[in-house]
N, CA, C, O and CB atoms as a CASP TS submission, in Angstrom:
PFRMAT TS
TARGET T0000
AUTHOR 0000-0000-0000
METHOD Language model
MODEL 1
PARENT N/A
ATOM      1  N   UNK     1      22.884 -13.847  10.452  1.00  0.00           N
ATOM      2  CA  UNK     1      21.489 -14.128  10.223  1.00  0.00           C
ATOM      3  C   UNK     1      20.774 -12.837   9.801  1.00  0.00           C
ATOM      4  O   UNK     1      20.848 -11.883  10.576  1.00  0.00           O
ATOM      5  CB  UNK     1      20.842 -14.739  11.488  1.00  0.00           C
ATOM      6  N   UNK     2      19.913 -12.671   8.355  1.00  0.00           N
ATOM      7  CA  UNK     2      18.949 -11.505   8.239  1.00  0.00           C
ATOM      8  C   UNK     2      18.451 -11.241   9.071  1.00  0.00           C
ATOM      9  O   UNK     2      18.225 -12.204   9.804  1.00  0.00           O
ATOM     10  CB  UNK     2      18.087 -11.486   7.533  1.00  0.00           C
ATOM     11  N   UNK     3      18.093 -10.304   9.423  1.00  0.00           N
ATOM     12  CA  UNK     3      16.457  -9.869  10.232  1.00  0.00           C
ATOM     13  C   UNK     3      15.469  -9.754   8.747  1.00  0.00           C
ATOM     14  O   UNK     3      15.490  -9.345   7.586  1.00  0.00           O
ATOM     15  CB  UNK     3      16.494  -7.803  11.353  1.00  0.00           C
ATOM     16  N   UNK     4      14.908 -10.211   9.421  1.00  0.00           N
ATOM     17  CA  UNK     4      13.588 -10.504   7.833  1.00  0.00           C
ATOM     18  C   UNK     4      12.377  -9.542   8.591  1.00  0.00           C
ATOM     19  O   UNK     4      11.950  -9.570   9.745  1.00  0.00           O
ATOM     20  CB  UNK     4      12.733 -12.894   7.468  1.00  0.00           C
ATOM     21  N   UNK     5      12.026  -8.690   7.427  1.00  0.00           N
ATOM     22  CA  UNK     5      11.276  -7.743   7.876  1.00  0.00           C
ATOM     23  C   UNK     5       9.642  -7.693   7.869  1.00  0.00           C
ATOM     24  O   UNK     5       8.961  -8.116   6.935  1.00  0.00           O
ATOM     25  CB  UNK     5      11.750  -6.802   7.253  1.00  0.00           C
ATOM     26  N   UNK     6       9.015  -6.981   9.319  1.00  0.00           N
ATOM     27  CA  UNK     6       7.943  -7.091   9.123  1.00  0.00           C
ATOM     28  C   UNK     6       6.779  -7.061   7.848  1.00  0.00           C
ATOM     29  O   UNK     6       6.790  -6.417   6.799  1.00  0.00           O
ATOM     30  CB  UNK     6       7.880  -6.506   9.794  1.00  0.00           C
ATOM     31  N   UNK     7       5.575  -8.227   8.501  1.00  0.00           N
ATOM     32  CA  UNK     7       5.150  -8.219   7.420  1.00  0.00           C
ATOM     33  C   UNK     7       4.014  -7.235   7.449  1.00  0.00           C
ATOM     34  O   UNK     7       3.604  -7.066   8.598  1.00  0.00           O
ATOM     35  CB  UNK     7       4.902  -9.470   7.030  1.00  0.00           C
ATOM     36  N   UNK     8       3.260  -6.399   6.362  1.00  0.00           N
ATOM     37  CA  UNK     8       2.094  -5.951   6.541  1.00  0.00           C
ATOM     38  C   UNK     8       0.746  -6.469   7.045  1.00  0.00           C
ATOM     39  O   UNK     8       0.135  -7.384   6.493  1.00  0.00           O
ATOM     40  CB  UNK     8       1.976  -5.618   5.668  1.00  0.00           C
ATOM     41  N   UNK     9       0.315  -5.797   8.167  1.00  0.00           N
ATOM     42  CA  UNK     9      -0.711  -6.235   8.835  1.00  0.00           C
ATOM     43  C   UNK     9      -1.932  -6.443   7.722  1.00  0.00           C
ATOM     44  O   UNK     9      -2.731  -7.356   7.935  1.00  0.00           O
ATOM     45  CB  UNK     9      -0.998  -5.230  10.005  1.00  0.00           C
ATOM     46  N   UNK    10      -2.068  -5.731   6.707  1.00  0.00           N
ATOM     47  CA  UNK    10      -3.148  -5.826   5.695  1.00  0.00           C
ATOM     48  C   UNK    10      -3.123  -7.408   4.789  1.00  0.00           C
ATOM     49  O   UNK    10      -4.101  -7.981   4.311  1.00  0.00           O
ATOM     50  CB  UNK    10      -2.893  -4.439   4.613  1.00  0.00           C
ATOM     51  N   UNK    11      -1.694  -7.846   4.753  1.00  0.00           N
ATOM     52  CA  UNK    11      -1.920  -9.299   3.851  1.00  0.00           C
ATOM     53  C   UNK    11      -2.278  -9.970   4.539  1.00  0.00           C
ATOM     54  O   UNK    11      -2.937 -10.847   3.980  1.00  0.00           O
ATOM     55  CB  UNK    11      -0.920 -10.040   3.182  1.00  0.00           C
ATOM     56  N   UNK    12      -2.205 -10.100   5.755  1.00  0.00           N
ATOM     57  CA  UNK    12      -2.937 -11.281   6.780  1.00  0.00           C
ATOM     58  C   UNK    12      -4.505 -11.076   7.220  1.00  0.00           C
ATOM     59  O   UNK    12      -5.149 -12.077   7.535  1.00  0.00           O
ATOM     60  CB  UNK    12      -2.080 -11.315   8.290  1.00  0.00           C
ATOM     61  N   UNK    13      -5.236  -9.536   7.247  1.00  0.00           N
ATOM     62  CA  UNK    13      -6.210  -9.506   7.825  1.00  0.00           C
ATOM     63  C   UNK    13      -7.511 -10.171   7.195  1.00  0.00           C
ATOM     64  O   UNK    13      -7.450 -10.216   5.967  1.00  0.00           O
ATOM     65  CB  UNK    13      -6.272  -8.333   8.093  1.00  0.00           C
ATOM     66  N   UNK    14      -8.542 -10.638   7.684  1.00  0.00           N
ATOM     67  CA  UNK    14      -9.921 -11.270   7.294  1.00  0.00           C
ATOM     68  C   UNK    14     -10.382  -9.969   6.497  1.00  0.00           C
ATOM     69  O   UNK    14      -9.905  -8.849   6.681  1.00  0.00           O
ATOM     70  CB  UNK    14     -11.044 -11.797   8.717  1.00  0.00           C
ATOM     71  N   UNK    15     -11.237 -10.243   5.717  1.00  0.00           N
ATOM     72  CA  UNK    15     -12.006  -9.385   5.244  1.00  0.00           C
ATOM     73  C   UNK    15     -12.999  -8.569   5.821  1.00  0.00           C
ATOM     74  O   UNK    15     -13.205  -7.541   5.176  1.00  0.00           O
ATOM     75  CB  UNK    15     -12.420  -9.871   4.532  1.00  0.00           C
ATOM     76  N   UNK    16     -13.674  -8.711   6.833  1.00  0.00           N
ATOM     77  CA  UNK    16     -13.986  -7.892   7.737  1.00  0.00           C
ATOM     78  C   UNK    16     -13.177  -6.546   8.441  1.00  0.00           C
ATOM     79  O   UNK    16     -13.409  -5.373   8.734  1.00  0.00           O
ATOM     80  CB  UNK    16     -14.229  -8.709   8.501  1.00  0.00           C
ATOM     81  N   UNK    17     -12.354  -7.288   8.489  1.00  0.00           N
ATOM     82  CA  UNK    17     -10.990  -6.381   9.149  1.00  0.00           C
ATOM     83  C   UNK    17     -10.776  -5.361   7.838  1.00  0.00           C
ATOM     84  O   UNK    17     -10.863  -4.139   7.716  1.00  0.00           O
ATOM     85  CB  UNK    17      -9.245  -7.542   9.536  1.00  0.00           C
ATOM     86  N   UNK    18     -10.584  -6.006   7.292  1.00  0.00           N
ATOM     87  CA  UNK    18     -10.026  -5.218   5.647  1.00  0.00           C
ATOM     88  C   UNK    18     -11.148  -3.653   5.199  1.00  0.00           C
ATOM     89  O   UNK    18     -11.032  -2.568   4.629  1.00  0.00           O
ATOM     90  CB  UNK    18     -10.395  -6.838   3.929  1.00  0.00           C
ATOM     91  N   UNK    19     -11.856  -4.206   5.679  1.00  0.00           N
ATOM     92  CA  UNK    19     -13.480  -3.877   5.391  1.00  0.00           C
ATOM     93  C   UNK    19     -13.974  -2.344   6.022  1.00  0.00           C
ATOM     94  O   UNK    19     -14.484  -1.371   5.467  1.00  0.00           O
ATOM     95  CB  UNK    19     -14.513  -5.199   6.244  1.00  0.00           C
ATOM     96  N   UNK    20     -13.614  -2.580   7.303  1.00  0.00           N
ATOM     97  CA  UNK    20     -13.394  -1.960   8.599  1.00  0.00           C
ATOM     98  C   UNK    20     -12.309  -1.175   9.145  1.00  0.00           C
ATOM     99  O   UNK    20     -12.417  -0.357  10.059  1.00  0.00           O
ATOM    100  CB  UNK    20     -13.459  -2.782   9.330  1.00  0.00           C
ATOM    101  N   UNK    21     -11.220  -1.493   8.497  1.00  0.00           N
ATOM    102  CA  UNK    21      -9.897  -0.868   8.998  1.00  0.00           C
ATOM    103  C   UNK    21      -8.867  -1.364  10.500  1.00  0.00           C
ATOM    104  O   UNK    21      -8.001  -0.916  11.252  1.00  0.00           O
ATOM    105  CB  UNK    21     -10.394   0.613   9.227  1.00  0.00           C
ATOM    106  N   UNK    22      -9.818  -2.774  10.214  1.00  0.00           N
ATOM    107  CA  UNK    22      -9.048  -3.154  12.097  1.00  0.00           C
ATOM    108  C   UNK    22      -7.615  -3.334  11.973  1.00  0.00           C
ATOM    109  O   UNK    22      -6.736  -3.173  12.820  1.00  0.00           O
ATOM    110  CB  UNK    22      -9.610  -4.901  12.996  1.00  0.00           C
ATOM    111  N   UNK    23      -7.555  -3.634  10.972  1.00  0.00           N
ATOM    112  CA  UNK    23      -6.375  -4.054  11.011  1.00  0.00           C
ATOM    113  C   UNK    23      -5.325  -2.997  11.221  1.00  0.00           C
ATOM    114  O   UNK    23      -4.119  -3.238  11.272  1.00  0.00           O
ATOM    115  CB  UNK    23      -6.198  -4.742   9.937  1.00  0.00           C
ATOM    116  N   UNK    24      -5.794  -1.983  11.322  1.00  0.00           N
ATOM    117  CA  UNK    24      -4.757  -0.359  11.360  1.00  0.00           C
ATOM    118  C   UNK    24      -4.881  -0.071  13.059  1.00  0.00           C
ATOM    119  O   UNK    24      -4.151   0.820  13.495  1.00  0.00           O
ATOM    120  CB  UNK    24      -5.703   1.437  10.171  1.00  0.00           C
ATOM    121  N   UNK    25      -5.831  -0.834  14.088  1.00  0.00           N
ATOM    122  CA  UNK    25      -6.084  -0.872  15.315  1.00  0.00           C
ATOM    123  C   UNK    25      -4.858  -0.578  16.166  1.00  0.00           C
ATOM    124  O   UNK    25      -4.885   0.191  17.126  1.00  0.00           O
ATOM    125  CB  UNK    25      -6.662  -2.056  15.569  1.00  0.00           C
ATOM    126  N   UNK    26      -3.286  -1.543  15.561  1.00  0.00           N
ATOM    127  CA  UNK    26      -2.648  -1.495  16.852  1.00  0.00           C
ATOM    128  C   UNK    26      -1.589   0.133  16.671  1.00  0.00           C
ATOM    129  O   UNK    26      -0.788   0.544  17.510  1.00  0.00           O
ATOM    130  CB  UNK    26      -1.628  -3.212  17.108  1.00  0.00           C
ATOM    131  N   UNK    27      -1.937   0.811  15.284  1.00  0.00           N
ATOM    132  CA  UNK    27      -0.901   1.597  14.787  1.00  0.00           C
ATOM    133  C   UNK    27      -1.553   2.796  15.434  1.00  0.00           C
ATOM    134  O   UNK    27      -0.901   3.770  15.809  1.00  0.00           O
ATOM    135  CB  UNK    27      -0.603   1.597  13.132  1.00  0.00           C
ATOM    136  N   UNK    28      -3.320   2.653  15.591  1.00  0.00           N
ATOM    137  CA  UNK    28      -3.946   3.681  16.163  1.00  0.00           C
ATOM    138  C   UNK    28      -3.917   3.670  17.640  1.00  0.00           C
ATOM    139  O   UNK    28      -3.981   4.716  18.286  1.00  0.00           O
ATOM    140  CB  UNK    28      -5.205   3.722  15.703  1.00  0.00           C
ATOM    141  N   UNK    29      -3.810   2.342  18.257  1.00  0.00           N
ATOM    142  CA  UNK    29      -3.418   2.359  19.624  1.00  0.00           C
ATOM    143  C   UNK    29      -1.772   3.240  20.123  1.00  0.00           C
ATOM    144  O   UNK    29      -1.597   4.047  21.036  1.00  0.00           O
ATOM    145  CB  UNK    29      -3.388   0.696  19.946  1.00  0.00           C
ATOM    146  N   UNK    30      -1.044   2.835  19.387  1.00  0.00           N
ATOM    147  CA  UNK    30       0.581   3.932  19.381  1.00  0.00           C
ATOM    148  C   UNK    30       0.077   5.253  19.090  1.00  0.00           C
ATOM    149  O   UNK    30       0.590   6.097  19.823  1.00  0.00           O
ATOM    150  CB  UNK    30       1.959   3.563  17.962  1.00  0.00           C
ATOM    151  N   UNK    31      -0.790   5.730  18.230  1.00  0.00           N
ATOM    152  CA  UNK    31      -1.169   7.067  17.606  1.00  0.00           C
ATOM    153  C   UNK    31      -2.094   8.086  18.948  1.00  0.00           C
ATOM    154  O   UNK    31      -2.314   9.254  19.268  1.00  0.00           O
ATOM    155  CB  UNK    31      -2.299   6.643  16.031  1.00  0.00           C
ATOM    156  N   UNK    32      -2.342   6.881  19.309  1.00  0.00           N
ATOM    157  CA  UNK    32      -3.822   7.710  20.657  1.00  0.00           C
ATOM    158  C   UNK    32      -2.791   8.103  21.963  1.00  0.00           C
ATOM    159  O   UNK    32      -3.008   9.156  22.563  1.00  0.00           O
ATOM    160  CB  UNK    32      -5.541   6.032  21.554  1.00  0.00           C
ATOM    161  N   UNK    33      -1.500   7.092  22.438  1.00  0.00           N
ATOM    162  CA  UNK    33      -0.430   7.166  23.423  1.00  0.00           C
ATOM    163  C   UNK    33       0.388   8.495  23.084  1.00  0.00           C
ATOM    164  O   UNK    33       0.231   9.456  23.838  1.00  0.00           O
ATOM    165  CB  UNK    33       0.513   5.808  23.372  1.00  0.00           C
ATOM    166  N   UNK    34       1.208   8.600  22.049  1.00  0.00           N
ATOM    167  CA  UNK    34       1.896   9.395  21.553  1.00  0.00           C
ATOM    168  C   UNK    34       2.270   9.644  19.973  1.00  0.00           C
ATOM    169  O   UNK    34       2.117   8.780  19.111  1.00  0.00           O
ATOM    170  CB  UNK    34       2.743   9.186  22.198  1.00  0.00           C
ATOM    171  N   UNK    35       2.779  10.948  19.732  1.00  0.00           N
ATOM    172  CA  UNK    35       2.770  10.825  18.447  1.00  0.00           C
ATOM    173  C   UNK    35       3.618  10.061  17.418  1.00  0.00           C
ATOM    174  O   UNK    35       4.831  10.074  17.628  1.00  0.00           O
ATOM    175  CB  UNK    35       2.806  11.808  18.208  1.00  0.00           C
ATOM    176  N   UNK    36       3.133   9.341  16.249  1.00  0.00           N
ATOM    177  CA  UNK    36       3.728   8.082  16.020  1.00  0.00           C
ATOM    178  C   UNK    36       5.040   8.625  15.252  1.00  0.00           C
ATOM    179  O   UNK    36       4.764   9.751  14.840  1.00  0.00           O
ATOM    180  CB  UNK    36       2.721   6.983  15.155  1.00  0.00           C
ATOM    181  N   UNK    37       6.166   8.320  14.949  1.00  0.00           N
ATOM    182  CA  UNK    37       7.455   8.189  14.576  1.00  0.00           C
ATOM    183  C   UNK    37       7.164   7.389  13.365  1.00  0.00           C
ATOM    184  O   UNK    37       6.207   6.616  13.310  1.00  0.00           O
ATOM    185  CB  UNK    37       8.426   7.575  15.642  1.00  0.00           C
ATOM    186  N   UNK    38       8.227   7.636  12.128  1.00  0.00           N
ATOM    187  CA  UNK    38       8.526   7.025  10.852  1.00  0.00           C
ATOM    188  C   UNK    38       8.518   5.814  11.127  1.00  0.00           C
ATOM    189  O   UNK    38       7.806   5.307  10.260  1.00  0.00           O
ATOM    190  CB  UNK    38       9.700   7.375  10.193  1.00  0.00           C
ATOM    191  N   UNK    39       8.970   4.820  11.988  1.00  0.00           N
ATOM    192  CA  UNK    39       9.601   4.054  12.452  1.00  0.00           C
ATOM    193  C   UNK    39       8.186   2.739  13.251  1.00  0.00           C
ATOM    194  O   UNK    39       8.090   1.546  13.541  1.00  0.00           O
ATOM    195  CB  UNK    39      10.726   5.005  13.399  1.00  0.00           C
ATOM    196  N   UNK    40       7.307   4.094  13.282  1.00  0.00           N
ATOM    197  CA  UNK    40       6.070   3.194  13.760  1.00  0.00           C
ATOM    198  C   UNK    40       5.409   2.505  12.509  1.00  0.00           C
ATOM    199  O   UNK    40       4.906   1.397  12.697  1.00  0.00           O
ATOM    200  CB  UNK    40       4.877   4.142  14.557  1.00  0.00           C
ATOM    201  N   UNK    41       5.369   2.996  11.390  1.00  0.00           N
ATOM    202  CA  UNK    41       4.739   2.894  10.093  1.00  0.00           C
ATOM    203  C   UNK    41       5.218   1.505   9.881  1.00  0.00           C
ATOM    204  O   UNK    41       6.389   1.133   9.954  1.00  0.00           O
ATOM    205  CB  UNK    41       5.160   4.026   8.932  1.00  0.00           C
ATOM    206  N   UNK    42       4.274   0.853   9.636  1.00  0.00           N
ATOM    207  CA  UNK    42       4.197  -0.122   8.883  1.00  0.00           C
ATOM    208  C   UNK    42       5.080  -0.203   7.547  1.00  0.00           C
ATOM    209  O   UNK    42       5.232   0.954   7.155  1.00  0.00           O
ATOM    210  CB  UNK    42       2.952  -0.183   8.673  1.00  0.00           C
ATOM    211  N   UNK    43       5.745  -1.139   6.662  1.00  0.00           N
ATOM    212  CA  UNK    43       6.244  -1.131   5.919  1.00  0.00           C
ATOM    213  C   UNK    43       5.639  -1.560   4.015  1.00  0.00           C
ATOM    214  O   UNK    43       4.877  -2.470   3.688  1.00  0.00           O
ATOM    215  CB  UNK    43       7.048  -1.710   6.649  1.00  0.00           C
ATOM    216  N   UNK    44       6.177  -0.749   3.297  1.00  0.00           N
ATOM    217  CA  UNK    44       5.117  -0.620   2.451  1.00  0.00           C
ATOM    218  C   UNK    44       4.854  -1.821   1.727  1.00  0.00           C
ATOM    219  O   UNK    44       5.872  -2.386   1.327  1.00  0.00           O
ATOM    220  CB  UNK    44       5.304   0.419   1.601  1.00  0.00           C
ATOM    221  N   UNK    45       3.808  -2.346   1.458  1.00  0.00           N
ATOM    222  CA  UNK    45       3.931  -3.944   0.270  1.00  0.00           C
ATOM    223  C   UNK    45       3.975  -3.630  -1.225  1.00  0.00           C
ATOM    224  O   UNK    45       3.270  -2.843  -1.857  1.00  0.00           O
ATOM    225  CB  UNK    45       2.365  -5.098   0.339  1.00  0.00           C
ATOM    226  N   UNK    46       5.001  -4.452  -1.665  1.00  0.00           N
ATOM    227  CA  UNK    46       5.617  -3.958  -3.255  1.00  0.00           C
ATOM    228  C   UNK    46       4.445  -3.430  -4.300  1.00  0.00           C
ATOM    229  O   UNK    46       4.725  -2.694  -5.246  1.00  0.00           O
ATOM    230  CB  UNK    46       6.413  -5.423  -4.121  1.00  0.00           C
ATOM    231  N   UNK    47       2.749  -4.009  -3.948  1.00  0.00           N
ATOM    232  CA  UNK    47       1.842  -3.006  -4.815  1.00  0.00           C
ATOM    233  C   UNK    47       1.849  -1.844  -4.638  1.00  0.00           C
ATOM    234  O   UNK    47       1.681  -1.088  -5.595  1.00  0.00           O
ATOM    235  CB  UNK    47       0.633  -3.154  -4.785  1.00  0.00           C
ATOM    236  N   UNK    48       2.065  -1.317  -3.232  1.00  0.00           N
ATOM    237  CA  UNK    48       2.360   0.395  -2.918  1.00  0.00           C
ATOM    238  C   UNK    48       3.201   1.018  -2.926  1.00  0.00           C
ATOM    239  O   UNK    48       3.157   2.170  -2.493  1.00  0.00           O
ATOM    240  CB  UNK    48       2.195   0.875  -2.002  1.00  0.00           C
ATOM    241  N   UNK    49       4.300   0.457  -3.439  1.00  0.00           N
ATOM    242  CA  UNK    49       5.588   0.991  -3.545  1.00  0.00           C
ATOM    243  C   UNK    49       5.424   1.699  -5.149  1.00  0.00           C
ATOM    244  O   UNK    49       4.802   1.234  -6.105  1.00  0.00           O
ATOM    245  CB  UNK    49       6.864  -0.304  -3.321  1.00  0.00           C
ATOM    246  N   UNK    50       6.446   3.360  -5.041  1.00  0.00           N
ATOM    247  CA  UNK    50       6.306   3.761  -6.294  1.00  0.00           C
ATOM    248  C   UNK    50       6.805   3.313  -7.321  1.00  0.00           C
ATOM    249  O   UNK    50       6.090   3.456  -8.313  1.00  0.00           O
ATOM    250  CB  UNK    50       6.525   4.679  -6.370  1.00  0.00           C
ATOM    251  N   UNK    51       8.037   2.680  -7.525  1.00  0.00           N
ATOM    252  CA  UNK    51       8.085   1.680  -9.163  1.00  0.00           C
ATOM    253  C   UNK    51       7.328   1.105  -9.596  1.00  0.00           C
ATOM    254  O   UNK    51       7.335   1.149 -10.826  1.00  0.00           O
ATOM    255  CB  UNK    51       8.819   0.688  -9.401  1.00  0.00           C
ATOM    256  N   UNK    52       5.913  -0.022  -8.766  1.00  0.00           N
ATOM    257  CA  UNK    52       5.001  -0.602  -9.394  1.00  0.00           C
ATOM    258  C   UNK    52       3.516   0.465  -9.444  1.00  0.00           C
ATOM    259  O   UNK    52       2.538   0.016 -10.042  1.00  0.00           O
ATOM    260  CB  UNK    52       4.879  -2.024  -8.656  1.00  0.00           C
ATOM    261  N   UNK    53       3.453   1.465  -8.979  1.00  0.00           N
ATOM    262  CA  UNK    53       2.590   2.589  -9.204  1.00  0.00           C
ATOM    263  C   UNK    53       2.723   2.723 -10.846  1.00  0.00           C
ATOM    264  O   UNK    53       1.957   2.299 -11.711  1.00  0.00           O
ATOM    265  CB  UNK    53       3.084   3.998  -8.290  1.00  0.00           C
ATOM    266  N   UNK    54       4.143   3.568 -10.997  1.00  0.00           N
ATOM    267  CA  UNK    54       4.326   4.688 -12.108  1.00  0.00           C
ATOM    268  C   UNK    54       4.500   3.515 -13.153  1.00  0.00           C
ATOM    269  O   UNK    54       4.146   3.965 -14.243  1.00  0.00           O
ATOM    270  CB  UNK    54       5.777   5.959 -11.935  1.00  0.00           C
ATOM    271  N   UNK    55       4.968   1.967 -13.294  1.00  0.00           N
ATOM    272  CA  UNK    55       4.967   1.416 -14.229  1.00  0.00           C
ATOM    273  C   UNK    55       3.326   0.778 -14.684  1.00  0.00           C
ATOM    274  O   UNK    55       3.042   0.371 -15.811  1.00  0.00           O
ATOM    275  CB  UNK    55       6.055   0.555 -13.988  1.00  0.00           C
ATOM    276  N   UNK    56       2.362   0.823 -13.465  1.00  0.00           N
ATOM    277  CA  UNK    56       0.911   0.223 -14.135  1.00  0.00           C
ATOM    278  C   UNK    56       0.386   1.943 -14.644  1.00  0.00           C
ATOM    279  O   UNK    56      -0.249   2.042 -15.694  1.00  0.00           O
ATOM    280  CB  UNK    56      -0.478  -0.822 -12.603  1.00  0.00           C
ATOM    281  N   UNK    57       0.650   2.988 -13.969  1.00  0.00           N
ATOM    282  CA  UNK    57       0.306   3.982 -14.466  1.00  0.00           C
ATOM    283  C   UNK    57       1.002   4.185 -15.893  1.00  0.00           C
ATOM    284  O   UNK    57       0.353   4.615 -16.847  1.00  0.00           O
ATOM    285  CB  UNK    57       0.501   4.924 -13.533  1.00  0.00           C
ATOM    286  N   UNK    58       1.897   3.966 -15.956  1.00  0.00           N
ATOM    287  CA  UNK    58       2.663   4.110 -17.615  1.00  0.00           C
ATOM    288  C   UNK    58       2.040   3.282 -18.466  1.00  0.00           C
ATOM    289  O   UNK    58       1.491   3.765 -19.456  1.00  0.00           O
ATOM    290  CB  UNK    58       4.306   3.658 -17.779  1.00  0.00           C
ATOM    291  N   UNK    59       2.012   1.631 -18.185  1.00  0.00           N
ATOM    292  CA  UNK    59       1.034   0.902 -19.240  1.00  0.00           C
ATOM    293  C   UNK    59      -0.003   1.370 -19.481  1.00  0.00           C
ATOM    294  O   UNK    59      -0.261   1.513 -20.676  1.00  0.00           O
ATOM    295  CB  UNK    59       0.649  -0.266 -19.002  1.00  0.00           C
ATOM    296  N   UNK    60      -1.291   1.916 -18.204  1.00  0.00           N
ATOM    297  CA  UNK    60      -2.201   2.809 -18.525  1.00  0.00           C
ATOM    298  C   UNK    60      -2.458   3.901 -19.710  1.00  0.00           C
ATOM    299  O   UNK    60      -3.215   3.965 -20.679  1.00  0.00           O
ATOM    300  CB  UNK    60      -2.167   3.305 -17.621  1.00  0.00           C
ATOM    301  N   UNK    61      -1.373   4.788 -19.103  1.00  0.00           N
ATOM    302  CA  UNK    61      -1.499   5.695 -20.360  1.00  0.00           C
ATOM    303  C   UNK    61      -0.976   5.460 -21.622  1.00  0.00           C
ATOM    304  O   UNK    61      -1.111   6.389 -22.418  1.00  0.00           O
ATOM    305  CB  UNK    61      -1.014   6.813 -20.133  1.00  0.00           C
ATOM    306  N   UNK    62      -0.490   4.595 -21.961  1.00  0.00           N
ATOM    307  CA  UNK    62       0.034   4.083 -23.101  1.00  0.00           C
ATOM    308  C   UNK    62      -1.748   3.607 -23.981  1.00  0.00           C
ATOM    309  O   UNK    62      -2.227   3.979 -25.052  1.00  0.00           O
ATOM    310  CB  UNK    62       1.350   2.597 -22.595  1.00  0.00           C
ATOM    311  N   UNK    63      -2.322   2.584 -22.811  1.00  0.00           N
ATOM    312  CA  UNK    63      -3.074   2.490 -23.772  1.00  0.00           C
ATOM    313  C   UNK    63      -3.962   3.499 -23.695  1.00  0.00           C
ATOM    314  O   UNK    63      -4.042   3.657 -24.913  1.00  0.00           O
ATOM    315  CB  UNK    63      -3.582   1.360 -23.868  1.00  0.00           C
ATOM    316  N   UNK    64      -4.667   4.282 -23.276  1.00  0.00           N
ATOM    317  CA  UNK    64      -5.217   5.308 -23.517  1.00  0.00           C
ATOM    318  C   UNK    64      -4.693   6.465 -24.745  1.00  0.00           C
ATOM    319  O   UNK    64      -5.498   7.121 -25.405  1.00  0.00           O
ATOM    320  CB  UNK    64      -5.240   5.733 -22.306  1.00  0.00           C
ATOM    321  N   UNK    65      -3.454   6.545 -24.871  1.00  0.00           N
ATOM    322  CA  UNK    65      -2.533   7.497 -26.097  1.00  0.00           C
ATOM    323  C   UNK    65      -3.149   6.205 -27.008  1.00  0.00           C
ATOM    324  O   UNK    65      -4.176   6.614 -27.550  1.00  0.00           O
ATOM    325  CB  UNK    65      -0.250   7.808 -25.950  1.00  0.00           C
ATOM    326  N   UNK    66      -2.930   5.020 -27.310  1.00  0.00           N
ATOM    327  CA  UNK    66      -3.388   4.276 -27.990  1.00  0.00           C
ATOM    328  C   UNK    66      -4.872   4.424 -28.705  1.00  0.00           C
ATOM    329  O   UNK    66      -5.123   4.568 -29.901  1.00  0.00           O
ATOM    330  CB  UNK    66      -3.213   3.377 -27.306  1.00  0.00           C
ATOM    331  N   UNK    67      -5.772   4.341 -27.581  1.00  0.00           N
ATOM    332  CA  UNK    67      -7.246   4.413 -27.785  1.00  0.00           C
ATOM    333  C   UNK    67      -7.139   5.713 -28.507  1.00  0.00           C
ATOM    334  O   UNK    67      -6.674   5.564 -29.637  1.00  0.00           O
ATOM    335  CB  UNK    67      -8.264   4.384 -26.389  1.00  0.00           C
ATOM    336  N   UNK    68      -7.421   6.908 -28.203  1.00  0.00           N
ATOM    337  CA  UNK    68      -6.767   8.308 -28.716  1.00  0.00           C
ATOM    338  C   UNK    68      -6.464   8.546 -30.460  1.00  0.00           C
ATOM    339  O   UNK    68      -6.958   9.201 -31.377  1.00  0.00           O
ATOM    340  CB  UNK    68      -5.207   8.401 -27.907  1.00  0.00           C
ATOM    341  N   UNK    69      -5.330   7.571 -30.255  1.00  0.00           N
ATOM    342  CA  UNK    69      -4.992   7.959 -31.749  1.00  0.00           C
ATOM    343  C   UNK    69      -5.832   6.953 -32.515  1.00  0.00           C
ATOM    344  O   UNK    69      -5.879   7.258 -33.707  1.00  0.00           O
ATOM    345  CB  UNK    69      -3.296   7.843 -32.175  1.00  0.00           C
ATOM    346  N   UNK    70      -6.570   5.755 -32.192  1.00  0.00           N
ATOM    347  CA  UNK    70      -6.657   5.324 -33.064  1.00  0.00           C
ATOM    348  C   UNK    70      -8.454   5.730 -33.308  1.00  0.00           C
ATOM    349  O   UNK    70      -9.136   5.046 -34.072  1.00  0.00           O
ATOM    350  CB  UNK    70      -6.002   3.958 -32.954  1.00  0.00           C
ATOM    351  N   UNK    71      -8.920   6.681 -32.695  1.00  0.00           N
ATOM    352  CA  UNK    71     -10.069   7.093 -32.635  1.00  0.00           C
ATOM    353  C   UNK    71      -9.934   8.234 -33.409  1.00  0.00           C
ATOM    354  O   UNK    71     -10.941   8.906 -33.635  1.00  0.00           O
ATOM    355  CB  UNK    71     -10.568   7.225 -31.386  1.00  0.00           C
ATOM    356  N   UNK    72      -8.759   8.594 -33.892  1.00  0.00           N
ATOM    357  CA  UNK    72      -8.568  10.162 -34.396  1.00  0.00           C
ATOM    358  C   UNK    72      -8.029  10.006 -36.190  1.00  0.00           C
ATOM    359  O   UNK    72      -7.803  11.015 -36.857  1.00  0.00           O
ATOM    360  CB  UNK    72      -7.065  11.097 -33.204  1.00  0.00           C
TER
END
């Protein structure tokens, strides 16, 4: 059987929460006890992960080199 891995506390929280930062509450409750470990961290969701960073950043500058030349 997988272990299927935690999910991020941020896709579930209300917008208030979102708003506010509650949703980071129970990571700051571990953080205030002792100091938190890699292992405490939450796990990253595929928008924050760096392959989908550097590929919307690459379409980005593409069109900007675009805008650029065709202004020149």
């Amino acid at each position: 059987m997988d272990k299927e891995e935690p999910r991020h506390p941020y896709v579930g929280a209300n917008p208030i929460s979102k708003l506010f930062f509650c949703w980071l509450a129970p990571l700051f409750k571990i953080g205030y006890k002792r100091p938190l470990d890699f292992e405490d961290m939450y796990p990253l969701r595929n928008n924050d992960k760096t392959e989908y960073l550097v590929e919307h950043l690459a379409r980005f500058l593409i069109i900007i080199l675009n805008c650029l030349k065709a202004d020149s």
